[in-house]
C-alpha positions in Angstrom: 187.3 106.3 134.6 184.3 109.1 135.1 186.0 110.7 132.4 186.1 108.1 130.0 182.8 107.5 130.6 181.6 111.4 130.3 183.4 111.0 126.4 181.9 107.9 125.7 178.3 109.9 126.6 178.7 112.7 124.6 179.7 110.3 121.8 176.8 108.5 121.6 174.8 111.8 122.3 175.9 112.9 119.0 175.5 110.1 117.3 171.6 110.1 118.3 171.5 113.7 117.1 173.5 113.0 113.7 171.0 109.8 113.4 168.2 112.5 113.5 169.7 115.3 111.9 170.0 112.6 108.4 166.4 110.9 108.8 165.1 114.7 108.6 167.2 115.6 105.9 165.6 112.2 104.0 162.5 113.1 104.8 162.7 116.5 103.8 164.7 115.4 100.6 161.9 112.6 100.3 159.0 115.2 100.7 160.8 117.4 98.2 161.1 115.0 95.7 157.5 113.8 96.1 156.4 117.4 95.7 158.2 118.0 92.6 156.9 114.5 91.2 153.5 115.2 92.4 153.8 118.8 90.6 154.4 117.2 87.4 151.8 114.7 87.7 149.4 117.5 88.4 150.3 119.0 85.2 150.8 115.9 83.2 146.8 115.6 84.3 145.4 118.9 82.4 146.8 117.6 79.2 147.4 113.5 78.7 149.5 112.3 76.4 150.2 108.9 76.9 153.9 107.5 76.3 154.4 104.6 74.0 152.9 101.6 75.7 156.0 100.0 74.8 159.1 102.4 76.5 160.4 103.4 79.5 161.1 106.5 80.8 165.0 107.7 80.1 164.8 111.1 81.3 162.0 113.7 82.4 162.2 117.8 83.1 160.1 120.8 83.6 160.0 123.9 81.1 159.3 127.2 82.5 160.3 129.5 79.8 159.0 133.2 78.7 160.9 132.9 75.3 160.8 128.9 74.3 162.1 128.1 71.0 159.5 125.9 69.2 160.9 124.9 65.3 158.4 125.1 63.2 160.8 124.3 59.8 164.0 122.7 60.1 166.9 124.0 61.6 170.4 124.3 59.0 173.8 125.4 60.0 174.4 128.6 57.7 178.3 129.6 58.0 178.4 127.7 61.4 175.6 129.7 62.8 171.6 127.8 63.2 169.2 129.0 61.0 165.1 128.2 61.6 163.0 129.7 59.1 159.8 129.7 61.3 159.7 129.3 64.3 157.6 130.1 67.9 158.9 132.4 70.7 156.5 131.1 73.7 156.0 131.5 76.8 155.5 128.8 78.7 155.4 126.1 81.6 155.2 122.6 80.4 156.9 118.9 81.0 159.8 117.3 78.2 160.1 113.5 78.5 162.4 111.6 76.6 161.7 107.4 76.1 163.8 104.4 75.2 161.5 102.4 73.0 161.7 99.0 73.2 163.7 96.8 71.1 161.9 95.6 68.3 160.0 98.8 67.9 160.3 101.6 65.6 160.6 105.2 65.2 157.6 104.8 62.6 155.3 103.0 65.4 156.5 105.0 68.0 156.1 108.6 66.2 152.3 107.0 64.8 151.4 106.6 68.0 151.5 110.3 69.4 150.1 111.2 66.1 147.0 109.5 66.8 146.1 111.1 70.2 146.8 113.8 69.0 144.4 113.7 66.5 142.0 112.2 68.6 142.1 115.3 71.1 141.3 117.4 68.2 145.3 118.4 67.4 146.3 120.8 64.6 149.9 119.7 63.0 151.5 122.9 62.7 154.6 121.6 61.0 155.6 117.9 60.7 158.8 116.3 59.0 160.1 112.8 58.3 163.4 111.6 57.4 166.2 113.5 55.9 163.2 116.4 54.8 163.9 116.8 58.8 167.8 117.8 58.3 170.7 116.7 60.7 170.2 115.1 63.5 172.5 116.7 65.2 171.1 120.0 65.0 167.8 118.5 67.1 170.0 116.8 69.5 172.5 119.7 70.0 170.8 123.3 69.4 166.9 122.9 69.8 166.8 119.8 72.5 170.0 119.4 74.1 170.1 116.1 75.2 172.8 114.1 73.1 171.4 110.7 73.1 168.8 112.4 70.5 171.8 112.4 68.2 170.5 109.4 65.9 170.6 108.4 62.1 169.0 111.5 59.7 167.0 108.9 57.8 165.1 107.6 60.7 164.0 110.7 62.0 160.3 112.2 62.7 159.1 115.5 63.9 155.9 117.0 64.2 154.5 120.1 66.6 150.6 120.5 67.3 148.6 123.0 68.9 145.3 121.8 70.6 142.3 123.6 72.8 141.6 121.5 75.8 139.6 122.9 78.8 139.5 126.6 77.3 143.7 126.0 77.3 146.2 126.6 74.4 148.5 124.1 74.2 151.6 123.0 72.0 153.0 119.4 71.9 155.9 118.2 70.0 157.1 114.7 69.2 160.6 114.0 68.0 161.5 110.1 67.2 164.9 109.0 66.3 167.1 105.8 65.6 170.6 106.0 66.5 173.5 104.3 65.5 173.6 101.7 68.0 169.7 100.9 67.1 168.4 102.4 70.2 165.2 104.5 69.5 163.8 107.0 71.4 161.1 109.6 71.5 161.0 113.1 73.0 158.1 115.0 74.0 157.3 118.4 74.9 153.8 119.2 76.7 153.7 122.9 76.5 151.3 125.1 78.0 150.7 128.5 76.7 150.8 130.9 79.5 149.8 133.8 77.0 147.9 133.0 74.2 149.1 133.2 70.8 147.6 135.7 68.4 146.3 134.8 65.3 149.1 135.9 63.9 151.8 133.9 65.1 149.8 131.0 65.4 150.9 129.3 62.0 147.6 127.0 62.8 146.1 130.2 61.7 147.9 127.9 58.7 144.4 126.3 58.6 144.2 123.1 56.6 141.8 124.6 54.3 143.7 127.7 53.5 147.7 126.3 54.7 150.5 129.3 54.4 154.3 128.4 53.8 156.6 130.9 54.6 160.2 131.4 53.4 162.9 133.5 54.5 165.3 135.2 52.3 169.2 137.2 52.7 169.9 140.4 50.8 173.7 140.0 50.3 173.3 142.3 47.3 171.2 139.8 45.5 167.5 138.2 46.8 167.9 134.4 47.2 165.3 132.2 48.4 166.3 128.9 49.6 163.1 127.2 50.6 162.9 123.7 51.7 162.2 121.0 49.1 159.5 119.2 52.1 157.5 122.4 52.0 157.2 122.8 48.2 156.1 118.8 48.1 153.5 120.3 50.5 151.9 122.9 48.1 152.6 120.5 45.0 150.3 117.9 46.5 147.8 120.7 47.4 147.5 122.2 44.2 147.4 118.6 42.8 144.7 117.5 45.1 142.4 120.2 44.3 142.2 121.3 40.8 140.9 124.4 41.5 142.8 125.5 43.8 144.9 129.3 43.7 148.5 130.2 44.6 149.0 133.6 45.9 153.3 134.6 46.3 153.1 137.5 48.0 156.9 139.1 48.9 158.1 141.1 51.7 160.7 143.2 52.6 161.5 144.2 55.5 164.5 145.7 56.3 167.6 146.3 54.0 166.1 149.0 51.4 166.7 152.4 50.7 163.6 153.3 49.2 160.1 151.5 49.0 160.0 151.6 45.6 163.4 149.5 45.6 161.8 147.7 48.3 158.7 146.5 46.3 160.9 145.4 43.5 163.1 143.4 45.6 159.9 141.7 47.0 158.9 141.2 44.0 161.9 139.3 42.8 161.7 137.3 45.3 158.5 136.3 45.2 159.5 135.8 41.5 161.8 133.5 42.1 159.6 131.1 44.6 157.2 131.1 41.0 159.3 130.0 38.9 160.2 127.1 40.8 156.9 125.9 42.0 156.4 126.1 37.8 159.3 123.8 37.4 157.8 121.1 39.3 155.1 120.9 37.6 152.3 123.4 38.8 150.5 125.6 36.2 151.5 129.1 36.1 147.8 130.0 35.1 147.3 129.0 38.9 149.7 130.9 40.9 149.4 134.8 41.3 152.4 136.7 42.3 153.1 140.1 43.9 155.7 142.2 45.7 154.5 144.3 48.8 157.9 145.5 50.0 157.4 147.1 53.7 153.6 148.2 53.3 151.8 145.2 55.3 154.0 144.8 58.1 153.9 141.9 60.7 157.4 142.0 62.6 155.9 138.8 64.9 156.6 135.5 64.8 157.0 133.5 61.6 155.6 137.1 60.2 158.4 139.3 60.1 162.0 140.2 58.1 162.1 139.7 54.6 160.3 136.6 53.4 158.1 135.2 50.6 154.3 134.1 52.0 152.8 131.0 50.0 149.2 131.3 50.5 146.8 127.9 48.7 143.1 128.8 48.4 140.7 126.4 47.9 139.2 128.5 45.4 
């Protein structure tokens, strides 16, 4: 009987200290997660951008990153492997929520309203797409966000990244909207602070709206093809248009894959060609566009500066 009565003790001893053992663990877990949230909130607090009044949250995570990919031109497959033509290498902490918009809401309404606070807080639009000028879904949703329910229709899509100064801060946000097939929308958005400040240089802002830059890569597999995007060219069409006296510099550069710089220049050159004649072909004045080659004589090898590409610069004059 005194045995018996010894177990059933300890039993019950136990079971007081496994009772405490989990309410610690909660609270810990509970103080964990509180810390985390209230970390985020913190953050979310230097640089507000409000959500779409009419969404809920889906999914939310933290981005501490010294080399974050930040598209600043569409990403293609190219033989299976994902090409960006300019891009940002960052370093950076920031915050990536994703929302389901509300039925009865569009990607168009959803996407115009991060475009306006952003203008409001004094925003730059470094790069901004809509529909199929955007590409495949499925390269957003599978190489540059990762999250698969971002896989959506290509003709419903939007896209913009910004850079804005707030409290002596560099910042970058980006905003990608999407309809998928089932007719759920959603919009994904990246608050990204700078931990190191961007030079001028890779700063495509530097692609002022006064003076914008457009920047096109190109291969040498024996012969210089430039394959630029038919959203940018609209972009310097409606430039030139809007300002009739405003000048077209195509400058080429090459980089790498010469012998000589005499070759080099050439190359550039034909390239740079090349982007001419078919800025000519829809419909600008070749009276207004000045072209050059440069070859490897004013390297950048940062950035969106770098390898061999052909530089669009408009002047306002």
């Amino acid at each position: 009987m005194n045995h018996q009565n010894g177990k059933g003790l300890n039993m019950v001893v136990k079971g007081r200290v496994m009772a405490r053992f989990i309410k610690l663990r909660t609270i810990v877990l509970f103080i964990g997660v509180l810390g985390g949230g209230l970390a985020q909130f913190a953050f979310a607090q230097e640089l507000a951008i409000k959500p779409y009044a009419h969404s809920s949250l889906s999914e939310s995570g933290e981005i501490n990153d010294e080399d974050y990919l930040v598209p600043l031109s569409v990403p293609r497959r190219v033989n299976n492997q994902l090409r960006i033509e300019k891009e940002l290498r960052v370093d950076v902490t920031g915050v990536k929520d994703t929302h389901r918009i509300n039925e009865g809401h569009t990607t168009q309404q959803a996407f115009d309203h991060y475009l306006s606070q952003i203008k409001q807080l004094g925003g730059k639009i470094l790069y901004q797409c809509s529909s199929r000028d955007c590409g495949r879904s499925s390269n957003w949703a599978q190489n540059i966000f990762n999250i698969s329910k971002l896989y959506g229709e290509d003709g419903s899509q939007f896209y913009m990244v910004s850079s804005i100064e707030h409290n002596n801060q560099q910042w970058l946000v980006s905003v990608y909207a999407v309809e998928r097939g089932n007719r759920r929308v959603y919009a994904h958005v990246e608050t990204l602070k700078l931990n190191t400040a961007l030079s001028s240089d890779l700063a495509p802002a530097a692609l002022t709206d006064k003076n914008p830059l457009f920047i096109f890569s190109y291969g040498l597999n024996g012969i210089v093809t430039v394959n630029p995007t038919l959203a940018e060219f609209n972009k310097i069409i409606s430039l030139s248009q809007a300002n009739p006296d405003a000048k077209i510099y195509v400058i080429g550069y090459l980089q790498k894959g010469y012998t000589t710089t005499q070759e080099a220049i050439e190359r550039s050159t034909n390239a740079a060609d090349q982007v001419s004649t078919l800025l000519q072909k829809r419909g600008i004045n070749a009276s207004k566009i000045t072209v050059m080659g440069v070859g490897p004589l004013v390297p950048f090898g940062q950035g969106a500066h770098s390898g061999n590409r052909v530089e669009v610069l408009v002047l306002d004059k």
